[in-house]
Backbone as numpy.savetxt, mean C-alpha at the origin, in Angstrom:
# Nx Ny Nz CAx CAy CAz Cx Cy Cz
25.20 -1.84 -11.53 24.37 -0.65 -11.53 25.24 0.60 -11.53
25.03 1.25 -12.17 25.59 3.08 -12.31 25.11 3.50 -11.13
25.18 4.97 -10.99 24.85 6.15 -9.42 23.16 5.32 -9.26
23.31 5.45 -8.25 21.94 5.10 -7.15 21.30 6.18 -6.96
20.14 5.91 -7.13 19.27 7.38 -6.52 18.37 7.34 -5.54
18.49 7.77 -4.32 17.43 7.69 -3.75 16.52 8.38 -3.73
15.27 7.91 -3.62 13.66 8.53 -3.38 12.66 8.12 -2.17
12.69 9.45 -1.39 11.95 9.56 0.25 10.57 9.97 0.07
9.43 9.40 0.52 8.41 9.67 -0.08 7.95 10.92 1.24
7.17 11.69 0.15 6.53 13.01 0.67 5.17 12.47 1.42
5.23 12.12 2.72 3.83 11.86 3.19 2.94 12.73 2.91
3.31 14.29 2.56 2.21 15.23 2.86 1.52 14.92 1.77
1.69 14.52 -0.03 1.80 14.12 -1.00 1.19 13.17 -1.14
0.74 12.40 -0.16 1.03 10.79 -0.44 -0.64 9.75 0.33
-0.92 9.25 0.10 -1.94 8.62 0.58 -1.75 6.77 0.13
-2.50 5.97 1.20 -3.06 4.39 0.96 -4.10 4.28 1.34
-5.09 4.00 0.23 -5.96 3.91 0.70 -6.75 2.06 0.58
-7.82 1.92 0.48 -8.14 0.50 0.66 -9.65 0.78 0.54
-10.15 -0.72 -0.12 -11.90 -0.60 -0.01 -12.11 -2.12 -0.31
-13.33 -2.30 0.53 -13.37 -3.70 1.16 -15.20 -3.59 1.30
-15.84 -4.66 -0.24 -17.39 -4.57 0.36 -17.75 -4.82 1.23
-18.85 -3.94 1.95 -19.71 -4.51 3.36 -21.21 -5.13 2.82
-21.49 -5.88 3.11 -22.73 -6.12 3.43 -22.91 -7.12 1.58
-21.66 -7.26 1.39 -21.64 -7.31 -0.55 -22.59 -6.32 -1.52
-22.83 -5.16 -0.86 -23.58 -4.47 -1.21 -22.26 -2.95 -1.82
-22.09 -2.57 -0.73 -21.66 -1.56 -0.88 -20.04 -1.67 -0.30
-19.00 -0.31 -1.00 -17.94 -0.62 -0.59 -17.10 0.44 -0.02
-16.86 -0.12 1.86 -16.29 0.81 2.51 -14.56 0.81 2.36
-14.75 2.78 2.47 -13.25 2.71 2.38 -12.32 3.15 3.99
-11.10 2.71 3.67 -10.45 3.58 5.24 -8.89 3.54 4.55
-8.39 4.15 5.35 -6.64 4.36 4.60 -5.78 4.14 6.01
-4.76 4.48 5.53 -3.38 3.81 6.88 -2.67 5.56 6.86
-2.81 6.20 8.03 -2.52 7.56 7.78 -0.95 7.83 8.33
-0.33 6.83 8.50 1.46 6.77 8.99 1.88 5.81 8.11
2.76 5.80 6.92 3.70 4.92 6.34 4.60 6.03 5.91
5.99 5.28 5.52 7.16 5.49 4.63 7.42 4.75 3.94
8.34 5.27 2.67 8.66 4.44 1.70 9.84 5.18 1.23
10.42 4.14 0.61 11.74 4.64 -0.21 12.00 4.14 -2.02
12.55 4.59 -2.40 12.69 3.91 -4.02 14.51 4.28 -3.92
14.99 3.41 -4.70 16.33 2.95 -4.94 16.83 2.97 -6.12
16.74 4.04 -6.94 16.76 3.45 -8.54 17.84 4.26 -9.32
18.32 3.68 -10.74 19.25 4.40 -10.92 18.87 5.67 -11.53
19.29 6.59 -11.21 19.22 7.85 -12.03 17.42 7.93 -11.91
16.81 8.32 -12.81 15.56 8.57 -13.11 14.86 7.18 -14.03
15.71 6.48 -14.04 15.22 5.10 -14.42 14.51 4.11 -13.58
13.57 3.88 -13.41 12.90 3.02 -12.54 13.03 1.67 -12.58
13.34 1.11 -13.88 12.71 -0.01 -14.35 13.40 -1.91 -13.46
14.49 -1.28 -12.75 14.70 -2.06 -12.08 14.56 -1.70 -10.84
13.86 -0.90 -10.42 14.24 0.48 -8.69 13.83 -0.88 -7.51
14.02 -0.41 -6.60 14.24 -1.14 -5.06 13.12 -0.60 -4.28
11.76 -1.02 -3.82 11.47 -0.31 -3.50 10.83 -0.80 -2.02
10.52 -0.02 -0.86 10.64 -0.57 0.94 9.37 0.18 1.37
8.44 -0.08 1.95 7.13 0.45 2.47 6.96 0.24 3.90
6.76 0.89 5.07 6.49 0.54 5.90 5.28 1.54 6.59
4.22 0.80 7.26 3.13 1.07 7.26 2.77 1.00 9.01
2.30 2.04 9.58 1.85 1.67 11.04 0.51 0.98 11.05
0.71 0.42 11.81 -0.87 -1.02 11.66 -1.96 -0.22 12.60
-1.49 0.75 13.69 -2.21 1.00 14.52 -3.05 2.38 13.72
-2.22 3.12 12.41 -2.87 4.29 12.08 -3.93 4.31 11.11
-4.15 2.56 11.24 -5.66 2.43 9.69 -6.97 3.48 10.45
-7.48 4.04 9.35 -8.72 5.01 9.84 -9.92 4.55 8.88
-11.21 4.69 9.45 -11.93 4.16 8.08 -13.33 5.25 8.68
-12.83 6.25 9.75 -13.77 7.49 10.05 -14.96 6.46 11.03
-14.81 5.62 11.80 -15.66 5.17 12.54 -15.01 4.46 13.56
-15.27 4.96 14.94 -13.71 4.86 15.90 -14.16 3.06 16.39
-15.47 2.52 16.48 -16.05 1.51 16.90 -14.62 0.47 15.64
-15.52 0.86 14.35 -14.64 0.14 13.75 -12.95 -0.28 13.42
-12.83 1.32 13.62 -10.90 1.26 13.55 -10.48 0.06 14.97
-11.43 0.28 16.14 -10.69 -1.02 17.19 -10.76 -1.77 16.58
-11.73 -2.35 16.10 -12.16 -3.59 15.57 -11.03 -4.08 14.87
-10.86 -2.97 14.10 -9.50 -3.49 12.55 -8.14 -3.85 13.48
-8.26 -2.79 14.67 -6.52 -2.72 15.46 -6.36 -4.44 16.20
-8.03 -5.08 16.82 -7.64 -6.08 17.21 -7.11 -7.49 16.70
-7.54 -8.35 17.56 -6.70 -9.48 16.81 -7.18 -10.67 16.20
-8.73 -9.62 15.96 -9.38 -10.10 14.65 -8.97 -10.15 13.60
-7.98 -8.76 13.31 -7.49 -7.89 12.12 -6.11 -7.85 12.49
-5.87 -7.17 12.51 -4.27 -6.60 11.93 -3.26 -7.04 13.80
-4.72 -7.14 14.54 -3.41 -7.45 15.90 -2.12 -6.51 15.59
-2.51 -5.45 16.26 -1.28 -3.95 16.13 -0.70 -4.32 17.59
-1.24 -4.73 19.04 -0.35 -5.06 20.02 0.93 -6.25 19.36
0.60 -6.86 18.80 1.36 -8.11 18.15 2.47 -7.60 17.10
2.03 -6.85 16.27 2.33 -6.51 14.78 2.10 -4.86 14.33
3.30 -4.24 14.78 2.64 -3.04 14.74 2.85 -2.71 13.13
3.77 -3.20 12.68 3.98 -2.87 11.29 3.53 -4.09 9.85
3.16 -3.18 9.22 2.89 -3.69 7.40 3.91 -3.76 7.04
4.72 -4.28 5.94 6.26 -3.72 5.46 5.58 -4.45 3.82
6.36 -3.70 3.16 6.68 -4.48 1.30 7.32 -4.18 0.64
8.11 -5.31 0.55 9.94 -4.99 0.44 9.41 -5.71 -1.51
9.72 -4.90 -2.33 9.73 -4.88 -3.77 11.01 -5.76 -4.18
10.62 -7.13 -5.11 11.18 -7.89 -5.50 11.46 -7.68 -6.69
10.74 -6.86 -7.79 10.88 -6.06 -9.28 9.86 -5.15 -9.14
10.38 -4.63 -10.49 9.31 -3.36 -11.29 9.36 -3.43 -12.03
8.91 -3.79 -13.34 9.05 -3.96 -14.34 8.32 -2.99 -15.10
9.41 -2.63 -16.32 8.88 -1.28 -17.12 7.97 -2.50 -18.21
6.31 -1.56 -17.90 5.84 -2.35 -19.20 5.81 -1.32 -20.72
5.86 -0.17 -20.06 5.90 1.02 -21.07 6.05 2.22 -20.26
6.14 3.45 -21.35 6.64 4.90 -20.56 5.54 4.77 -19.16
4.58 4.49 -18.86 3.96 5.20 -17.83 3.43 4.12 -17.28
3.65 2.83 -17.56 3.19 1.65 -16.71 4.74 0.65 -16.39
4.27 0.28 -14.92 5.19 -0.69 -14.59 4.15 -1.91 -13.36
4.98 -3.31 -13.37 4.11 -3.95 -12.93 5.25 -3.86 -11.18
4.66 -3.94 -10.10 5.26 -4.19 -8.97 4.88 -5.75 -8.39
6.42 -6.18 -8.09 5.96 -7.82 -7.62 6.99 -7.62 -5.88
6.03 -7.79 -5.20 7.29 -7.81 -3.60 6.32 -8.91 -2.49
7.34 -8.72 -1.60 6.70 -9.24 -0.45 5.74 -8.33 0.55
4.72 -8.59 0.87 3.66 -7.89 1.76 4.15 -8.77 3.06
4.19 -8.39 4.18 3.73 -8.94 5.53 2.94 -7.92 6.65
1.85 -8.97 6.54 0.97 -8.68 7.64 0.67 -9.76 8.92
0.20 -9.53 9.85 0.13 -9.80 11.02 0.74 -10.99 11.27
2.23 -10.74 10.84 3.30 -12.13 10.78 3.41 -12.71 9.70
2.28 -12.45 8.55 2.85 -13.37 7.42 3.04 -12.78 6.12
3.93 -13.24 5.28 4.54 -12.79 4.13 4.35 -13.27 2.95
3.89 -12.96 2.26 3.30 -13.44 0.59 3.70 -12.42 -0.51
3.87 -13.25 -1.70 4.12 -12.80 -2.56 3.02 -11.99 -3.17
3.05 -10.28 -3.55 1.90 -9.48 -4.33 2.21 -8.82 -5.28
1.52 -8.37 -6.31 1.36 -8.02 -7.33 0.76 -6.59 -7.32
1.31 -5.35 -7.94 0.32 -4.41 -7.91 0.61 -3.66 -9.46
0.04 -3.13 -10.22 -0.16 -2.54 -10.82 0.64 -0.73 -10.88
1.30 -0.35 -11.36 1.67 1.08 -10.90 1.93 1.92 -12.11
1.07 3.03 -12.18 1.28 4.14 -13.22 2.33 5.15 -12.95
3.02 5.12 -13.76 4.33 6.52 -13.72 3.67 7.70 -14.14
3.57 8.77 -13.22 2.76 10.56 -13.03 3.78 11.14 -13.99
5.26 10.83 -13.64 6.21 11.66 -14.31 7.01 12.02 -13.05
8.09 13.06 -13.80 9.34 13.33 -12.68 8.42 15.23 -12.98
8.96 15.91 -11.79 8.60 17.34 -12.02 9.29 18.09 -11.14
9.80 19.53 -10.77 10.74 19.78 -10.08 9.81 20.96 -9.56
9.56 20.92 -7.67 8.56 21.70 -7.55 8.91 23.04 -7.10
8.60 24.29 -6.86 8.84 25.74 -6.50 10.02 25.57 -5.47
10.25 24.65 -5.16 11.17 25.17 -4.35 12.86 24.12 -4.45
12.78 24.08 -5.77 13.74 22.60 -6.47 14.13 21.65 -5.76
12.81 21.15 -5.18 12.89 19.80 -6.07 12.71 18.14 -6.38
13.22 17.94 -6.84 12.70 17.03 -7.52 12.16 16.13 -7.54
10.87 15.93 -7.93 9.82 14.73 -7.39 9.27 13.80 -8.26
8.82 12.47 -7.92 8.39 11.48 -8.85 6.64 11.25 -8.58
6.20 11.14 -9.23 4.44 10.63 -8.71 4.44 9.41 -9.37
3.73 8.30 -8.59 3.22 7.41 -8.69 1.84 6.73 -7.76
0.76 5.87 -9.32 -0.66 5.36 -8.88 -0.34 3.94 -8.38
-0.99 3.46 -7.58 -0.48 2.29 -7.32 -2.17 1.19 -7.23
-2.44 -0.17 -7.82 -3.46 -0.67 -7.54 -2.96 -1.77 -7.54
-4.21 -2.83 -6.55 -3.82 -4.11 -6.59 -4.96 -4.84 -5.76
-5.07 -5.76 -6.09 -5.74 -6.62 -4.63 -5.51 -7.67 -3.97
-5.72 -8.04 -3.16 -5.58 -8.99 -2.28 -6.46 -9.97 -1.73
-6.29 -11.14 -1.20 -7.63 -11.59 -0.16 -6.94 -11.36 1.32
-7.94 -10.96 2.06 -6.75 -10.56 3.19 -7.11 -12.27 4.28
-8.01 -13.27 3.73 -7.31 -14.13 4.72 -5.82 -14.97 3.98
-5.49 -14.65 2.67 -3.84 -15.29 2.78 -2.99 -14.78 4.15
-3.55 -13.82 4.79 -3.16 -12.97 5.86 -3.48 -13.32 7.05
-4.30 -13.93 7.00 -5.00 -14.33 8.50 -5.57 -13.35 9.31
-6.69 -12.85 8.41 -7.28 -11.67 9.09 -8.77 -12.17 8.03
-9.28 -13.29 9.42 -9.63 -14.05 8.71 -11.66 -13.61 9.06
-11.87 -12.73 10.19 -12.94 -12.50 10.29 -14.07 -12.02 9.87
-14.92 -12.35 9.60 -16.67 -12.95 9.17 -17.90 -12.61 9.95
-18.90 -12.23 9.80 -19.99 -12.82 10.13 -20.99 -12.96 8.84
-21.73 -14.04 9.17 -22.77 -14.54 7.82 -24.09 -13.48 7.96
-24.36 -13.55 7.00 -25.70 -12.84 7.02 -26.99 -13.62 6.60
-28.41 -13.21 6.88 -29.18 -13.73 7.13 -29.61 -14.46 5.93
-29.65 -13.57 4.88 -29.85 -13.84 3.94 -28.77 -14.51 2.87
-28.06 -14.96 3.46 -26.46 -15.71 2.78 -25.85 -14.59 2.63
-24.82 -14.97 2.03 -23.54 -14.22 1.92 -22.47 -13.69 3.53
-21.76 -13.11 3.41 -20.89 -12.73 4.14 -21.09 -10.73 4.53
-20.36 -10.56 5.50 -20.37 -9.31 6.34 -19.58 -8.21 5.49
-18.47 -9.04 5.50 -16.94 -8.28 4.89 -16.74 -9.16 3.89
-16.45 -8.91 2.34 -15.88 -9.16 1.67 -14.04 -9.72 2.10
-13.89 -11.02 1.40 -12.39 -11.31 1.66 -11.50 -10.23 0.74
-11.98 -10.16 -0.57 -11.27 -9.21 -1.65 -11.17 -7.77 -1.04
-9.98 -7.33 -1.12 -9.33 -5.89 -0.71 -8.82 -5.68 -1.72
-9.47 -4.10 -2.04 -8.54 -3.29 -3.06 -7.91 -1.85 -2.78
-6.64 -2.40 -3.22 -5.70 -1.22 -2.42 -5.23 0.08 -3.05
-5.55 1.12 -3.16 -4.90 1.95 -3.73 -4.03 2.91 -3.25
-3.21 3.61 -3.77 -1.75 4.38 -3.45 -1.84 5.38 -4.29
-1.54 6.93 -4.06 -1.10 7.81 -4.49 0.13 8.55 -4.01
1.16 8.25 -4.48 2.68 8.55 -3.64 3.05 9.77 -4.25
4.25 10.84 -3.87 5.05 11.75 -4.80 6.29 11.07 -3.31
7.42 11.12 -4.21 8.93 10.79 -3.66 9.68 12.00 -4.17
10.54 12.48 -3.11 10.95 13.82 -3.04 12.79 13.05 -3.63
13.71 13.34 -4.76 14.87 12.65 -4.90 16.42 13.51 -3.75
16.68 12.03 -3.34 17.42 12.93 -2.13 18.76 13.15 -2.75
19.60 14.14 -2.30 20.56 15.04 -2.95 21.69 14.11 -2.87
């Protein structure tokens, strides 16, 4: 590899969000309002970049305080246990100028699987006060019991409470460090 570049992501910039049907009807959303991330790549080239996520388990919000316990216990994410998400990027692959595919490891509440996400390149842009930043969309889904966040209740009329399928979305900007 040639010069290394690093990229610190701009939380202020930056959002994860997530949506998960209730009732198989309708689909609630909540986001994780504490992570970092880094990208590793050469120069302004992505196509092989390095990339590290780490996520506080305790800061998921979904605007309903009944529910955020719910998610913190050890029904869900068990944050006394596991305070952190992490997803350490195994490739990126350039599929074209503004798409790349992301393949890494996710671990949640102890366990680690291989995921897949989808990611659109925004572009590089250098902002009022120089400088220099990358944007990236990020999608993907998951079932979250490969995770063991495995909780249910049935409903009367069949079906399930919570959908297993989670879909995750990301809007990042990474600030390039000097």
């Amino acid at each position: 590899m040639g010069n290394l570049t690093n990229w610190v992501l701009d939380p202020t910039h930056s959002e994860i969000v997530f949506k998960v049907k209730h009732l198989m009807i309708t689909n609630v959303k909540g986001e994780f309002r504490n992570f970092s991330a880094s990208i590793t790549s050469e120069g302004t080239d992505f196509s092989k970049a390095k990339v590290q996520v780490n996520i506080d388990a305790a800061s998921i919000f979904t605007n309903n305080t009944d529910r955020d316990g719910h998610l913190q216990s050890a029904d869900f994410f068990d944050v006394e246990n596991h305070k952190e998400l992490t997803f350490e990027g195994t490739s990126f692959n350039k599929l074209d100028d503004e798409n790349y595919q992301l393949k890494g490891i996710l671990t949640m509440k102890g366990v680690s699987k291989e995921t897949t996400f989808d990611v659109e390149f925004g572009g590089l842009v250098t902002d009022p006060y120089g400088n220099e930043k990358a944007g990236f969309s990020l999608s993907g889904k998951i079932n979250r019991k490969d995770w063991g966040l495995n909780w249910n209740a049935a409903l009367e009329a069949g079906g399930v409470m919570v959908s297993e399928e989670v879909r995750i979305n990301a809007e990042v900007q990474f600030v390039k460090q000097a």
